[in-house]
C-alpha positions in Angstrom: 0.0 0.0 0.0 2.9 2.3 0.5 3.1 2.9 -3.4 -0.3 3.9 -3.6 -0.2 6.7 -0.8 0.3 10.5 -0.8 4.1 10.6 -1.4 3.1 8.1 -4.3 0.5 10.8 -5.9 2.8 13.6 -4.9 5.7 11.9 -6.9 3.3 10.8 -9.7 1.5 13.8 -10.2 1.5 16.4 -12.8 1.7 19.9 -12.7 -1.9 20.1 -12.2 -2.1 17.2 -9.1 0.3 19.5 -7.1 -1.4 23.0 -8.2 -4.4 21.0 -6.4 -3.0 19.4 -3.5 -1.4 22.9 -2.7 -4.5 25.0 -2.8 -6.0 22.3 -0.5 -3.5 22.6 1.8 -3.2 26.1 1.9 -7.3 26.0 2.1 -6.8 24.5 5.3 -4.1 26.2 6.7 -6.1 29.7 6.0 -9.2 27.8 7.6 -7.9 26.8 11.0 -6.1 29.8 11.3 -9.2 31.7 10.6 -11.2 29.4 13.1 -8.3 29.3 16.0 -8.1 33.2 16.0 -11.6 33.9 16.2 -12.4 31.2 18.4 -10.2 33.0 20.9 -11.8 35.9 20.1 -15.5 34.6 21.0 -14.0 33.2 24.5 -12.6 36.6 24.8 -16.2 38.7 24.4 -17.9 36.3 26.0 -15.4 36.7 29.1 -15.8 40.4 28.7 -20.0 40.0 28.6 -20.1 37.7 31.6 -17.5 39.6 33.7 -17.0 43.4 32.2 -20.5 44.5 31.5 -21.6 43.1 34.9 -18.7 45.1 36.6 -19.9 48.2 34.5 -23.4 48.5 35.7 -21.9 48.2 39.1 -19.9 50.5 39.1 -20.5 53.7 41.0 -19.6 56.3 38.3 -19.3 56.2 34.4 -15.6 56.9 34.7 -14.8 53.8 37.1 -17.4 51.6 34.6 -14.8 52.9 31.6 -11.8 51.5 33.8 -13.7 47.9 34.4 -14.6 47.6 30.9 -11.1 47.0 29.2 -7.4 47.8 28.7 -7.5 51.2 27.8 -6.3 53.3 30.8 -4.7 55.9 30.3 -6.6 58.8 29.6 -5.7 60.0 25.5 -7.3 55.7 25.0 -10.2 56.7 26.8 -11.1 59.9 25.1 -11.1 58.1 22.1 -13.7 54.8 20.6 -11.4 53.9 17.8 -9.0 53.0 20.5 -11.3 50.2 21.7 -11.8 48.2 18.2 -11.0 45.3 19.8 -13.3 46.0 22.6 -17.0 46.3 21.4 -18.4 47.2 25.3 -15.8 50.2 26.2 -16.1 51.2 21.7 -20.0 51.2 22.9 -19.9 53.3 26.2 -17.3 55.7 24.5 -18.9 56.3 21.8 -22.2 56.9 23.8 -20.2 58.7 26.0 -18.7 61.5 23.0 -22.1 61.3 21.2 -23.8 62.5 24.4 -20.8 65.1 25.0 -20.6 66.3 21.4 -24.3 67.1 21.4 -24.2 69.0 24.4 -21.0 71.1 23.6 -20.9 72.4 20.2 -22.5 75.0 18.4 -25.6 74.5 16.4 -24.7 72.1 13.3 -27.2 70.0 11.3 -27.0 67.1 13.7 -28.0 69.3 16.4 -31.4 70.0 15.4 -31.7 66.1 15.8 -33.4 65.1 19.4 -30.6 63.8 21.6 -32.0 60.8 21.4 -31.9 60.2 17.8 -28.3 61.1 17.9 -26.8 59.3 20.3 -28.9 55.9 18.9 -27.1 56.7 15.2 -23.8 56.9 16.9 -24.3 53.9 19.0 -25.8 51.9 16.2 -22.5 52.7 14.0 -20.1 51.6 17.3 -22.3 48.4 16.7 -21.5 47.7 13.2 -17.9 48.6 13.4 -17.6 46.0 16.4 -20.3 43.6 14.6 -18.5 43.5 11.1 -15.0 43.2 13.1 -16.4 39.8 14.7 -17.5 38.7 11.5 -14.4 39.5 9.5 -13.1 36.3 8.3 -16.0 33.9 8.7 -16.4 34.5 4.6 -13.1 33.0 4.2 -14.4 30.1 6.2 -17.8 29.8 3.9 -15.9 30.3 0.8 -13.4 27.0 1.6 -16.6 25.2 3.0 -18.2 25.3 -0.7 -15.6 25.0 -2.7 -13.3 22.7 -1.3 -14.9 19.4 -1.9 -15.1 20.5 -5.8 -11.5 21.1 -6.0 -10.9 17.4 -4.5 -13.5 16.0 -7.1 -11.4 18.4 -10.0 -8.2 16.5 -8.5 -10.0 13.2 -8.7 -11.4 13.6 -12.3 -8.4 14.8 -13.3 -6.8 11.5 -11.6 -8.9 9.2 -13.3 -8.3 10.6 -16.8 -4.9 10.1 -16.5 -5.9 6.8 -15.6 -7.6 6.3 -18.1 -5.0 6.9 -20.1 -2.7 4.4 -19.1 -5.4 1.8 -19.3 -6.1 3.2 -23.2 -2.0 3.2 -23.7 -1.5 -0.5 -22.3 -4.7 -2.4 -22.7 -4.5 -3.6 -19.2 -7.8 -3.7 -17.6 -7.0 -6.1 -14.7 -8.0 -4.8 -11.2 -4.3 -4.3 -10.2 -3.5 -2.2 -13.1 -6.5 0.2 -12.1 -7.2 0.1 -8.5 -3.9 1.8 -7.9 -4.3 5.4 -10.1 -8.0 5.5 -9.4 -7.7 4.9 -5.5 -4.9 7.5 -6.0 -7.0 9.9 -7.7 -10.0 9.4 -5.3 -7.2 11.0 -2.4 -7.8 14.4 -3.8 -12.0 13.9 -2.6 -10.7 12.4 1.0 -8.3 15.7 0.7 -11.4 18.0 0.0 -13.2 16.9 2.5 -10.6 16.7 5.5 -10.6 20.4 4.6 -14.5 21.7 3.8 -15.5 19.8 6.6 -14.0 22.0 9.8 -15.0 25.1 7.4 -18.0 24.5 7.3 -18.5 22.9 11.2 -16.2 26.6 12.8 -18.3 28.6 10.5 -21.2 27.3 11.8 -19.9 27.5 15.5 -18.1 31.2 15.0 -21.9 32.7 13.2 -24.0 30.9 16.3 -21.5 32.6 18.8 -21.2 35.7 17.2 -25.2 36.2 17.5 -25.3 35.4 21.5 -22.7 38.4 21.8 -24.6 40.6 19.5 -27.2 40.4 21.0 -26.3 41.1 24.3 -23.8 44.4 22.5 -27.6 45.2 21.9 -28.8 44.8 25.4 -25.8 46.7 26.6 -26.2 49.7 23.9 -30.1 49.9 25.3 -28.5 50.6 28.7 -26.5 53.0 27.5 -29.3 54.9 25.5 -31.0 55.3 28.4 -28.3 56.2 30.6 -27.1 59.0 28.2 -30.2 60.3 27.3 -31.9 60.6 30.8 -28.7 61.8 32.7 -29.4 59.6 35.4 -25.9 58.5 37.2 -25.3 54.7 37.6 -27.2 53.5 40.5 -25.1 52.1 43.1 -25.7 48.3 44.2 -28.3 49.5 47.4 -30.0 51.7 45.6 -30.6 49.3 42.2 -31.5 46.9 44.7 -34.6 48.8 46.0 -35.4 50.0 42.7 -35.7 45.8 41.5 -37.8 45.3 45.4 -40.2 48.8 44.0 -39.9 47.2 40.5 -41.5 43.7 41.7 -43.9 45.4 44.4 -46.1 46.9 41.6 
């Protein structure tokens, strides 16, 4: 069986087997890199949702909720959202947070004859599809090698068995040694398609059903921040929410 493995097709093969081979291969490299650096990245938000957010709305000021949010500390990151891309919670509550002050502070301009409401929601909503399309950056790379992958394995394969084909035509040997060999060969290229569509398809699938638990809790969290900004009303502290949930329940 040795002479009928991959070193066998890979020393048989034509210029068109190794074009093949080598775009599968570099399918899958490009696949599980995309699926191992945004799988770290879904562990990452959801680390930020479950711990972060819950340490924002805790806090006792806006300024301290900044600081429990992410990494940026110093204060030229935190007067800035595009220093947060990697952050959609603190891109969120700075962006609320300049929306709100920009409105307040400048002179009339067309967006200030816009409720404060409505302007603070459009800049919100566009810190939400920065951070959204950054989370889904790459998953297209991951549907692209799902779909086509198996049919560049069957290309390999067909292209296999023609040269089979051949040889059979060339020596008039028909015997089931003489072609189990080149067409088992040739069928390597669909195993090879497959080895590499299949975790496409499955971290595609994983990446798209994680990336909607996140957005919609970005959503939740942007709802809060509407009304925060829009009413004026500092972060309750934990007492104080506490009797609000008791008064909330009561009626």
């Amino acid at each position: 069986m040795q002479s009928y493995g991959i070193a066998h097709v890979w020393a048989q093969g034509d210029v068109v087997t190794r074009a093949i081979a080598i775009a599968l291969f570099t399918m899958s490299v490009l696949s599980w890199m995309v699926i191992v650096i945004k799988g770290w990245n879904v562990i990452r938000l959801k680390r930020l949702t479950r711990d972060a957010e819950r340490a924002f709305w805790h806090s006792d000021d806006f300024d301290d909720g900044i600081r429990k949010l992410g990494p940026a500390t110093s204060a030229s990151e935190r007067a800035s959202s595009a220093a947060a891309g990697d952050n959609p919670f603190l891109a969120l509550a700075l962006a609320g947070k300049e929306a709100a002050d920009h409105h307040h502070q400048t002179q009339p301009h067309l967006h200030d004859r816009m409720d404060v409401s409505d302007w603070i929601t459009r800049c919100l909503k566009d810190a939400m599809d920065d951070g959204v399309a950054r989370m889904q950056s790459g998953l297209a790379i991951l549907a692209s090698i799902g779909s086509t992958a198996p049919f560049v394995g069957l290309f390999g394969t067909v292209w296999g068995i023609y040269h089979a084909l051949l040889v059979i035509g060339a020596t008039g040997q028909t015997s089931i040694d003489q072609v189990a060999g080149p067409v088992g060969e040739s069928l390597i290229m669909t195993a090879f398609g497959l080895f590499v569509a299949i975790p496409a398809v499955l971290g595609y699938n994983a990446l798209t059903r994680a990336n909607k638990g996140i957005v919609s809790k970005l959503r939740r969290f942007a709802h809060g921040l509407h009304a925060y900004f829009v009413t004026g009303a500092r972060l309750a502290s934990s007492t104080q929410r506490d009797g609000l949930r008791l008064a909330a329940r009561a009626n």
